[in-house]
C-alpha positions as CSV (number, residue, x, y, z in Angstrom):
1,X,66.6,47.8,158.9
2,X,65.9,51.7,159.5
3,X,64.8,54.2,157.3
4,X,66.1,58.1,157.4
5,X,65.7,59.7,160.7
6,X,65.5,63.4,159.2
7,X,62.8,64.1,156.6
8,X,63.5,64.7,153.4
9,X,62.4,67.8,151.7
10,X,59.9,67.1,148.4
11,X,60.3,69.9,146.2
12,X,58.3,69.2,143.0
13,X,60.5,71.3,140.7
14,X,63.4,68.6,141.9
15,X,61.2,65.2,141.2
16,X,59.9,66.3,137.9
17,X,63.5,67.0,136.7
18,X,64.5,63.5,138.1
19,X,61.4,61.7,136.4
20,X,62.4,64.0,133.1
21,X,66.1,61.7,133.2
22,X,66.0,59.0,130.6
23,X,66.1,56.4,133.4
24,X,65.3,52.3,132.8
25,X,63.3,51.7,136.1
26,X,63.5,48.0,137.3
27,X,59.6,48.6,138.6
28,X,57.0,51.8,137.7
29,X,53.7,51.3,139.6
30,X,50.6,53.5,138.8
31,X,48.5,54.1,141.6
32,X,49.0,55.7,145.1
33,X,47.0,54.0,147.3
34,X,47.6,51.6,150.2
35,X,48.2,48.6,147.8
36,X,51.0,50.6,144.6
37,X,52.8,52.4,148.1
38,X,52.9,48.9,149.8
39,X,54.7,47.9,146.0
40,X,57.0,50.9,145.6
41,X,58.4,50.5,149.8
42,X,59.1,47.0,149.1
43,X,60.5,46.9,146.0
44,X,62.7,49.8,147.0
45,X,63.4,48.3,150.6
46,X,64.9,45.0,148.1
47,X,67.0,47.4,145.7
48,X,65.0,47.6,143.0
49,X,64.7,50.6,141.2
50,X,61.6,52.6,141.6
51,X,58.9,55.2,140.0
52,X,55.3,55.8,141.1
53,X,52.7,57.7,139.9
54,X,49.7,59.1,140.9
55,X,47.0,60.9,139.3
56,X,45.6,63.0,142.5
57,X,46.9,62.7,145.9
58,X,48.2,59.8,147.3
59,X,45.3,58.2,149.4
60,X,43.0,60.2,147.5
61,X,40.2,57.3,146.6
62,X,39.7,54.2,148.7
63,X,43.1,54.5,151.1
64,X,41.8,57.5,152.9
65,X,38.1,56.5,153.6
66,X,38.9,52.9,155.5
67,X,36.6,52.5,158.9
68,X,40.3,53.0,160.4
69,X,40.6,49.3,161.8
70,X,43.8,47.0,162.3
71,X,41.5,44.0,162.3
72,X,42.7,39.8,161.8
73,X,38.8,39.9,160.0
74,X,36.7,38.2,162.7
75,X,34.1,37.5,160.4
76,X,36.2,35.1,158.6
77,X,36.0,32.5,161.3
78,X,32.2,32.6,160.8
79,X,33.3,31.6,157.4
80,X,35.9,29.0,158.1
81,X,38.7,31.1,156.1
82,X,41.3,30.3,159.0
83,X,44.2,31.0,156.3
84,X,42.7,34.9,155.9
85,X,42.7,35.0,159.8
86,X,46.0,34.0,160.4
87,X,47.6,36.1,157.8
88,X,45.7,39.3,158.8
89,X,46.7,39.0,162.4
90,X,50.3,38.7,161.6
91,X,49.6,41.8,159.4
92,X,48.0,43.5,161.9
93,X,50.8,42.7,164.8
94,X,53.5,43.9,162.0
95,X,52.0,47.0,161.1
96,X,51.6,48.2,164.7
97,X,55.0,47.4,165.4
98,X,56.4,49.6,162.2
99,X,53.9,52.4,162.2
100,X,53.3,52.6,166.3
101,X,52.5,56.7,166.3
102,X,49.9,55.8,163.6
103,X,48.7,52.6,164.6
104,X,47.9,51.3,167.8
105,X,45.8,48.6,169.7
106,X,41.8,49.4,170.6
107,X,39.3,47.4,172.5
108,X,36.5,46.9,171.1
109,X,32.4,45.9,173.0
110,X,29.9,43.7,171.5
111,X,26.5,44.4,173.7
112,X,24.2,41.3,174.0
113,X,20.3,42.1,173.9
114,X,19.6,38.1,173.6
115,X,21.2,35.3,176.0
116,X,22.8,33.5,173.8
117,X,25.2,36.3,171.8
118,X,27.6,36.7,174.7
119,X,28.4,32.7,174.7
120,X,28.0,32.5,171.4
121,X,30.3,35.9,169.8
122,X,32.4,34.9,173.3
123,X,33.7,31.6,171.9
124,X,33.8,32.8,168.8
125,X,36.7,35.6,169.8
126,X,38.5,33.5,172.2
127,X,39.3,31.3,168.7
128,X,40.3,34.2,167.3
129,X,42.3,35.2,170.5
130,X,43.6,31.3,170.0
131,X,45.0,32.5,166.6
132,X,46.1,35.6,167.6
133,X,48.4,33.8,169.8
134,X,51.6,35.8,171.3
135,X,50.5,38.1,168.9
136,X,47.3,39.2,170.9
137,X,46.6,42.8,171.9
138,X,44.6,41.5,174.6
139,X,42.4,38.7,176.3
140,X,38.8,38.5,175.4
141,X,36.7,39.0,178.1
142,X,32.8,37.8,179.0
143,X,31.4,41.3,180.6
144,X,28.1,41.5,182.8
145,X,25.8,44.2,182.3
146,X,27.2,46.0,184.8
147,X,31.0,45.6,182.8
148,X,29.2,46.5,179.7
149,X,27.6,49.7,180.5
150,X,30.7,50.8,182.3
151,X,32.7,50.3,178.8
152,X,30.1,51.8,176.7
153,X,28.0,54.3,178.9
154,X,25.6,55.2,176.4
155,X,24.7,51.8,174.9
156,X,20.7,51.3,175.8
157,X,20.2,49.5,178.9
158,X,16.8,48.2,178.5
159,X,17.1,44.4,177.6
160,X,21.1,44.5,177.9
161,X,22.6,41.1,179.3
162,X,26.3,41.8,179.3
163,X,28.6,41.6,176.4
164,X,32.2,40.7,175.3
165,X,35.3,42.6,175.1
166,X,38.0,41.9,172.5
167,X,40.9,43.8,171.1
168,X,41.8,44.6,167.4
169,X,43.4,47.8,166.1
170,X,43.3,51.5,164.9
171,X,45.0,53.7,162.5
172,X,45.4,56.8,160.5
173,X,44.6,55.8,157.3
174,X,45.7,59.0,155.0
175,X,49.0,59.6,157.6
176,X,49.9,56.3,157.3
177,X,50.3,56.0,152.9
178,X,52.3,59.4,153.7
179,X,54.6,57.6,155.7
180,X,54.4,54.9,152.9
181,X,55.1,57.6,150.5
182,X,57.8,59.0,152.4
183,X,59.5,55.7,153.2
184,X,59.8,54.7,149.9
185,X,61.3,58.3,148.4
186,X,64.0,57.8,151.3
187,X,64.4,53.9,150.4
188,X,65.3,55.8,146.8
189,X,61.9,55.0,145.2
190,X,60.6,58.3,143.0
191,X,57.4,58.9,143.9
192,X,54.9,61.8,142.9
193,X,51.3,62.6,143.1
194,X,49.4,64.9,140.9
195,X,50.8,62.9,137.5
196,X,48.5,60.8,136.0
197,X,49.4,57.8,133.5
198,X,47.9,58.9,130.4
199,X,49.0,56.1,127.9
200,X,50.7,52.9,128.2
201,X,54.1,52.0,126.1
202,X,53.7,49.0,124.1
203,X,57.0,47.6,122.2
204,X,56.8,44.5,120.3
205,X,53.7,42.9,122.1
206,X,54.9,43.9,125.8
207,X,54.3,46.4,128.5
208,X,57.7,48.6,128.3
209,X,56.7,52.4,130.4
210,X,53.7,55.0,130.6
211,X,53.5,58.5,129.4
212,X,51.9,60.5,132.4
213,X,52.0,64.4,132.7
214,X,52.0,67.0,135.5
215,X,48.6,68.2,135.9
216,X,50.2,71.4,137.3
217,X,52.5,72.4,134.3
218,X,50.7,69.7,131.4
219,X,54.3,68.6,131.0
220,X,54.7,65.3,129.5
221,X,57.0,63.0,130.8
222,X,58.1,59.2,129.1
223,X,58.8,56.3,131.7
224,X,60.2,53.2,130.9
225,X,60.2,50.0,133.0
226,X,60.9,46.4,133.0
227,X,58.0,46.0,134.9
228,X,54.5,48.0,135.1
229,X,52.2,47.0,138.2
230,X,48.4,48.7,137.7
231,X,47.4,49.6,141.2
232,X,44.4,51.9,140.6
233,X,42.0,50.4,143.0
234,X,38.5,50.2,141.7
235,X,40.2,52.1,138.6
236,X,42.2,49.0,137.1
237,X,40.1,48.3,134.8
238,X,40.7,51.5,132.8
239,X,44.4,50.8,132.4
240,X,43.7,46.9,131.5
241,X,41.4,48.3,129.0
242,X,43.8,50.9,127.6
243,X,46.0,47.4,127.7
244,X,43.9,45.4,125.5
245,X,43.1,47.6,123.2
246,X,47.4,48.4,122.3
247,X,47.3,44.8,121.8
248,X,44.1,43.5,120.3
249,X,43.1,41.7,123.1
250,X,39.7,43.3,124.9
251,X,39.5,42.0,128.2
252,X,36.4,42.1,131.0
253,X,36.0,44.0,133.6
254,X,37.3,42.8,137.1
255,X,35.8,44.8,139.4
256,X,32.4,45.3,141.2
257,X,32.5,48.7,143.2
258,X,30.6,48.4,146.5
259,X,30.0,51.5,148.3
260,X,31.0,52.2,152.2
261,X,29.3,55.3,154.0
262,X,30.8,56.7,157.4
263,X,28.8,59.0,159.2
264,X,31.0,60.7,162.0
265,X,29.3,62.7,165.1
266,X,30.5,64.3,168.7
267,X,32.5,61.8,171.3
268,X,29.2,62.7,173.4
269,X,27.4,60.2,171.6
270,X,29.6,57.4,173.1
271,X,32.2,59.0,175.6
272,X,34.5,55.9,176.1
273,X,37.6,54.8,175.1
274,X,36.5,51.5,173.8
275,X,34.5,51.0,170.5
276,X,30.8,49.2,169.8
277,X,30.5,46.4,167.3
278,X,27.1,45.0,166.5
279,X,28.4,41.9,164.4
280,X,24.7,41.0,162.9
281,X,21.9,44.3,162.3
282,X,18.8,43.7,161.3
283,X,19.9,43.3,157.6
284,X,23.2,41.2,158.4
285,X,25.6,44.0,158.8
286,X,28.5,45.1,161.2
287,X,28.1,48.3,162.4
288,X,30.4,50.2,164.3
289,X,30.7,52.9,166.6
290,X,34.7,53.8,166.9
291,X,36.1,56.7,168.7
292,X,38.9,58.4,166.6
293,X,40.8,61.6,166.8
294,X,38.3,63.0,169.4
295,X,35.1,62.2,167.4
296,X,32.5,58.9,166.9
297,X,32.5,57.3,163.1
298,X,29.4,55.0,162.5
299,X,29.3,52.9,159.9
300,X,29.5,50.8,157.3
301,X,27.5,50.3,154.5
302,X,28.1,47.7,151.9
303,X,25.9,49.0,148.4
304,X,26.3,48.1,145.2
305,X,27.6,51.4,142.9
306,X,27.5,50.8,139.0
307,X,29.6,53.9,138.3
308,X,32.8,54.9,139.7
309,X,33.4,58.4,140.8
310,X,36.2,60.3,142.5
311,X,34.0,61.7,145.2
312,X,31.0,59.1,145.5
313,X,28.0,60.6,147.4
314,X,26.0,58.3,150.1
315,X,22.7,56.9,149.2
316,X,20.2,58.5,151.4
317,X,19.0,55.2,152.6
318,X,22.5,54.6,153.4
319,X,22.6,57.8,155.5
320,X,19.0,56.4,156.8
321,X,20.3,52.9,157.7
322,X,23.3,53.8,160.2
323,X,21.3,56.5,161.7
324,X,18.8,53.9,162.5
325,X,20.7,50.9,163.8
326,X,22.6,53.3,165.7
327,X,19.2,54.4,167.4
328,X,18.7,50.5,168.4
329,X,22.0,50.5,170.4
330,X,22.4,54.1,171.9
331,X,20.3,55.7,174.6
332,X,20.5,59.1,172.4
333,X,20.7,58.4,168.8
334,X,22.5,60.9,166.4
335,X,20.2,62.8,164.2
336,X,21.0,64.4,160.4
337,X,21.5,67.8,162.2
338,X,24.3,66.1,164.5
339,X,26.6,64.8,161.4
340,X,29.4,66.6,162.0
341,X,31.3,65.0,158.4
342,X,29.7,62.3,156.0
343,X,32.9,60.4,153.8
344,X,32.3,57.6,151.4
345,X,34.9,54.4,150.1
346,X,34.2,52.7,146.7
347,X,35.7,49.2,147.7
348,X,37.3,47.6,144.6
349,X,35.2,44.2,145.0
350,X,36.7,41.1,142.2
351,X,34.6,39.5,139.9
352,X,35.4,35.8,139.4
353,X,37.4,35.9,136.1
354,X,37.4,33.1,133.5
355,X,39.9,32.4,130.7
356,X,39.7,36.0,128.2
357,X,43.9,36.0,127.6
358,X,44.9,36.8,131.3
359,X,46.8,34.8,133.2
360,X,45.0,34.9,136.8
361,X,45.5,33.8,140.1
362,X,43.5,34.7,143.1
363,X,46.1,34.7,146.1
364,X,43.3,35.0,148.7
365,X,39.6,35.8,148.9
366,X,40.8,39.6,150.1
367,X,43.4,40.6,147.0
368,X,43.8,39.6,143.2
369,X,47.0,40.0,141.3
370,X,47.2,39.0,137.7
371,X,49.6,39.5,134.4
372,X,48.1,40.2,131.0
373,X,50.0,38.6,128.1
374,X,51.7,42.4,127.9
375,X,53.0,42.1,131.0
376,X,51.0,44.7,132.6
377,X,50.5,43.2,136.3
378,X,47.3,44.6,138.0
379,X,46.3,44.3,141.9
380,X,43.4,44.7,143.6
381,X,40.9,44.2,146.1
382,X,42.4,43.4,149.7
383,X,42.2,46.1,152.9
384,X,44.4,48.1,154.5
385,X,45.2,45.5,156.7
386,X,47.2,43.2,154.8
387,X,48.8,46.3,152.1
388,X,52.5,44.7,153.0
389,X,51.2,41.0,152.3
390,X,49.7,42.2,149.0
391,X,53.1,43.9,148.4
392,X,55.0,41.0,148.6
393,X,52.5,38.9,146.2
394,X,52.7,41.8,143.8
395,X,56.4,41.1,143.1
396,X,56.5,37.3,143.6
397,X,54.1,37.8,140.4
398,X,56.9,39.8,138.7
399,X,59.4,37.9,139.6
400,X,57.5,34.5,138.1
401,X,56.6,36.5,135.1
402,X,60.1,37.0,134.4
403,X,60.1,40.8,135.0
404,X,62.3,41.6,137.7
405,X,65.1,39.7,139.1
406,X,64.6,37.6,142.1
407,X,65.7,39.2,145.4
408,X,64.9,38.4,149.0
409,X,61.5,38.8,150.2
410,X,60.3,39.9,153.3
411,X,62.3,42.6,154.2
412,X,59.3,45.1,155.1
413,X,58.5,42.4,157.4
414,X,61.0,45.1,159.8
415,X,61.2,47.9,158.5
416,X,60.0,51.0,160.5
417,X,58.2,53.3,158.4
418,X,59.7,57.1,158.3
419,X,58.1,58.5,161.1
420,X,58.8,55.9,163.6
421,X,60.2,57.0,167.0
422,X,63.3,55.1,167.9
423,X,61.5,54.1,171.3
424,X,58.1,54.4,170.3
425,X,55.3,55.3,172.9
426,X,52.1,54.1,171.9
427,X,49.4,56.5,172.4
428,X,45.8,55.7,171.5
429,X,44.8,57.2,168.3
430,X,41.4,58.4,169.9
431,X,43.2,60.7,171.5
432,X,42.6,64.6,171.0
433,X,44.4,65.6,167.2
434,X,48.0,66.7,167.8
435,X,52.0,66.2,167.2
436,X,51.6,62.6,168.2
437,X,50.7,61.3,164.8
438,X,53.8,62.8,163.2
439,X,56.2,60.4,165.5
440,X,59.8,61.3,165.7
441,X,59.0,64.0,163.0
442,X,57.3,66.1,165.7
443,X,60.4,68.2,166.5
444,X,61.1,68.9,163.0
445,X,57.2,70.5,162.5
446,X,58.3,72.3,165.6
447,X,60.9,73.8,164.3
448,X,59.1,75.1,161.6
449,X,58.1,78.6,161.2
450,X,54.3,79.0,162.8
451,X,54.5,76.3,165.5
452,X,53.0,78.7,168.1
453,X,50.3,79.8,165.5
454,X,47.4,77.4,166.0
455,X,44.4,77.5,163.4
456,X,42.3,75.5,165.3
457,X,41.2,71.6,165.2
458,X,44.1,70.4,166.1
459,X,46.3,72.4,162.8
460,X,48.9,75.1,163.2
461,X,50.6,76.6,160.6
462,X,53.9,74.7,161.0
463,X,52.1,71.7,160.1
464,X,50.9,73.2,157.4
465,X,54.3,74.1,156.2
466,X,55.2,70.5,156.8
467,X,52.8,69.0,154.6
468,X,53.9,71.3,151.7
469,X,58.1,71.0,152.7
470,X,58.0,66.9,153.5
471,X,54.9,65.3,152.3
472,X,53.9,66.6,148.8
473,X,50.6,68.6,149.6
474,X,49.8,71.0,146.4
475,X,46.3,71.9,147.5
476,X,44.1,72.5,150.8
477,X,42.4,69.7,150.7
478,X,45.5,67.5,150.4
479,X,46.5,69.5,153.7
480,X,42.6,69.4,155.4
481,X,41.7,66.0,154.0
482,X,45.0,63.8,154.3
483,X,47.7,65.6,156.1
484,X,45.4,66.8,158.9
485,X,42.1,64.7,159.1
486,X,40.1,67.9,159.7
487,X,37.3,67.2,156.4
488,X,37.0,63.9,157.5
489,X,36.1,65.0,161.5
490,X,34.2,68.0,161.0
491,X,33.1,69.2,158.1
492,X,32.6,72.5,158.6
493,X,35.2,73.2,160.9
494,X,37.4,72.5,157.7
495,X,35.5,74.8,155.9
496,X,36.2,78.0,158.1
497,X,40.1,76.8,158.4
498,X,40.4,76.5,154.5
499,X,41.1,80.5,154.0
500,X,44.0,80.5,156.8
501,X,45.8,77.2,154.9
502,X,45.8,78.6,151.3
503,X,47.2,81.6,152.8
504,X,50.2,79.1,154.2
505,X,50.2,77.3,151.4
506,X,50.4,79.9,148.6
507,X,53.2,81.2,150.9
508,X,54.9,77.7,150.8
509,X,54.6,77.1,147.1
510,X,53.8,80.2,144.8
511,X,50.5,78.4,143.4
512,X,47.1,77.9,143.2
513,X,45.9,75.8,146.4
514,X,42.6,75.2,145.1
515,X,40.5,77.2,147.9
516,X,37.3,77.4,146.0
517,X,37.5,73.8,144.8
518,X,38.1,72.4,148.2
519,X,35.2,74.9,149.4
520,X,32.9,73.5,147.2
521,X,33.9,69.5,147.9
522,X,33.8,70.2,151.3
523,X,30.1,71.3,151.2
524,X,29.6,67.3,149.9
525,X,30.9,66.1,153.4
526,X,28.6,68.9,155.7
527,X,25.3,67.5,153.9
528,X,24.1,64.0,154.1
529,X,20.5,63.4,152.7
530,X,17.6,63.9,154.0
């Protein structure tokens, strides 16, 4: 199976008339995020009719703020969860196969300080290798110091006694629920962001459509489905409440946010093509140290967050903590005055749920999917890793709730996302910002008006064009956030850019871009504190 080799224009005038149709979808998904775009590709991909909504951009929360790993989850084994394991490698082996320009393999270092890691983490990794099978990216290997330091030339020497190199991947995060986005439109899914569900359609006891509007305009539109899947991420629980409360029946909340900080610096910091994992820090964590689009993320975190906001803000002992462990592992630590961007992920962690009315089934430690007595089937947790697997869950549940109509499954298993070169070179993602991550869609922002016109990191005005023609940007930061990675890398690089792309973008779509809002967010991702 293929998907369109041309992209398709996205003029919003055009998908707010087709969403204003008095259409029966089969399937209408709220939520734009790695898990309700997995949804809308694969339901579309079976033939299902299709509407998505979003109430910002797609990848806004969660999707766009991952550490940007492909991994099978080594620290499953640890746990004995060999079922996890297994189904995140084949996830990861499919994804880099349909996505190759935004996904691609990375080897990764675990430095040993104490004579018994390298054995230990070694054996550990060639299991995971063992699982892998013909699947693997590449053979673990035991390294001696000598190995080590010439992988990671800036890890501290004193007290190093080798280390062990093992392969797992890397991706685009933002770029690739674009392509997700853009799949599914071409697969005949209507998708759109910026058009929030504001209510929920109840008729006689059941789930039956939403009533969202276009933040834009405040123009109201009705939707009607025979099934409605809640894929808000760490926001479900404000639809299964609206939910309950249409049909008398309150319900609990399901989800725990935890809070992820990355803290991204200059390549200098670790100039090599491989990335450091420390599995086990001083607390328990895994820190990393990934090269990506010409820049160093460190991170994560894992804290506890009580509210949920849009744009969370990192704990200063957060900031304090990678900073620190980073300082235990590299011969010239990063300092506050080296951030170069500061980003933060509110993962949507499950609470176990008892019996309060739903029906609920855990289908791994990772994901959740479950159907209120409405109807109204919500999914979350997981990771970017395993979006397609969660995809195909997401509809098994409708189809067992009697909502859709069975059809084949497993047809994203294959199915090139839009994007994809035909004979697709893979390039490594740490690689300096350019035309690679568009794929075979590279000629086409070529071709644009502004190709020659380069704005600097990486951004030229043709891509800017892009985003607004072909993949839905409305604002700068869509374009300097998701579109380009640019806020995510540096900070205030985006900042100084911001001017030049409202100019494009005003150009492009006769609104408002947002300039001073996105000025004022970016300041959020320069400052880390003290």
């Amino acid at each position: 199976m293929t998907t369109a080799a041309a992209p398709l224009p996205t003029p919003r005038a055009d998908l707010l008339e087709r969403l204003a149709q008095p259409y029966h979808y089969d399937l209408a998904v709220i939520g734009g995020g790695a898990t309700g775009l997995g949804v809308a590709v694969d339901a579309a991909a079976r033939g299902y009719s299709v509407v998505l909504v979003d109430s910002h951009d797609f990848a806004k929360g969660t999707s766009s703020r991952a550490t940007k790993l492909v991994h099978g989850g080594v620290r499953y084994l640890a746990q004995g969860n060999i079922a996890l394991v297994r189904e995140a490698l084949h996830e990861r082996t499919t994804l880099l196969h349909n996505a190759p320009h935004l996904a691609q393999p990375l080897p990764f270092v675990m430095p040993s300080y104490r004579f018994w890691e390298t054995p230990f983490y070694g054996i550990g990794l060639l299991m995971y290798d063992a699982l892998a099978g013909k699947a693997g990216l590449g053979a673990t290997q035991f390294l001696g110091r000598k190995r080590t330091l010439e992988c990671l030339p800036t890890a501290r020497a004193d007290g190093l006694q080798g280390g062990v190199k093992y392969w797992d991947g890397q991706f685009d995060d933002a770029r690739l629920a674009l392509a997700l986005a853009r799949t599914a439109a071409s697969l005949g899914a209507l998708v759109l962001n910026y058009c929030p569900a504001r209510s929920l359609i109840h008729e006689d006891g059941k789930v039956a459509g939403f009533v969202c509007e276009d933040t834009e305009s405040g123009r109201q539109f009705t939707v009607r489905a025979r099934a409605v899947v809640n894929a808000t991420g760490v926001w479900v629980d404000t639809l299964r409440q609206m939910d309950g409360e249409a049909t008398g029946r309150p319900v609990k909340p399901m989800v725990a946010p935890s809070q992820g900080v990355h803290i991204v610096v200059d390549r200098e910091f670790l100039p090599s093509d491989h990335a450091l994992m420390v599995p086990k820090t001083a607390d328990g964590r895994v820190l990393f140290a990934v090269p990506w689009l010409g820049k160093l993320i460190l991170g994560t975190t894992d804290s506890p967050r009580q509210d949920i906001v849009r744009e969370p803000a990192p704990f200063r002992e957060e900031v304090r903590f990678i900073l620190e462990e980073s300082a235990r592992y590299l011969t010239r630590a990063p300092r506050l005055e080296d951030i170069r961007s500061v980003w933060v992920g509110l993962r949507p962690l499950v609470k176990p749920q008892d019996d309060d009315g739903d029906n609920t089934k855990s289908l791994s430690r990772e994901h959740t999917v479950l159907t209120s007595r409405s109807g109204l089937v919500t999914v979350t947790g997981g990771k970017w890793t395993t979006y397609r697997a969660m995809a195909e869950d997401v509809l098994q549940k409708c189809v067992a709730a009697g909502l859709l109509s069975g059809k084949p499954a497993g047809v994203t298993n294959q199915l090139p996302l839009v994007g994809t070169p035909q004979e697709a070179v893979r390039h490594r993602i740490s690689d300096a910002p350019g035309l690679h991550s568009y794929g075979s869609d590279a000629t086409a922002v070529q071709a644009l008006p502004g190709a020659g016109e380069d704005l600097g990191g990486g951004l030229t005005v043709a891509m800017v064009r892009f985003g607004a023609r072909f993949e839905y940007a409305r604002t700068v930061e869509d374009v300097l956030a998701r579109r380009s990675r640019l806020l995510f890398l540096d900070a205030r690089r985006a900042i100084e850019l911001a001017p030049a792309v409202a100019r494009v973008l005003r150009e492009e779509l006769g609104t408002d871009p947002g300039l001073e809002a996105f000025l004022a967010l970016a300041q959020q991702y320069l400052h880390a504190p003290a």
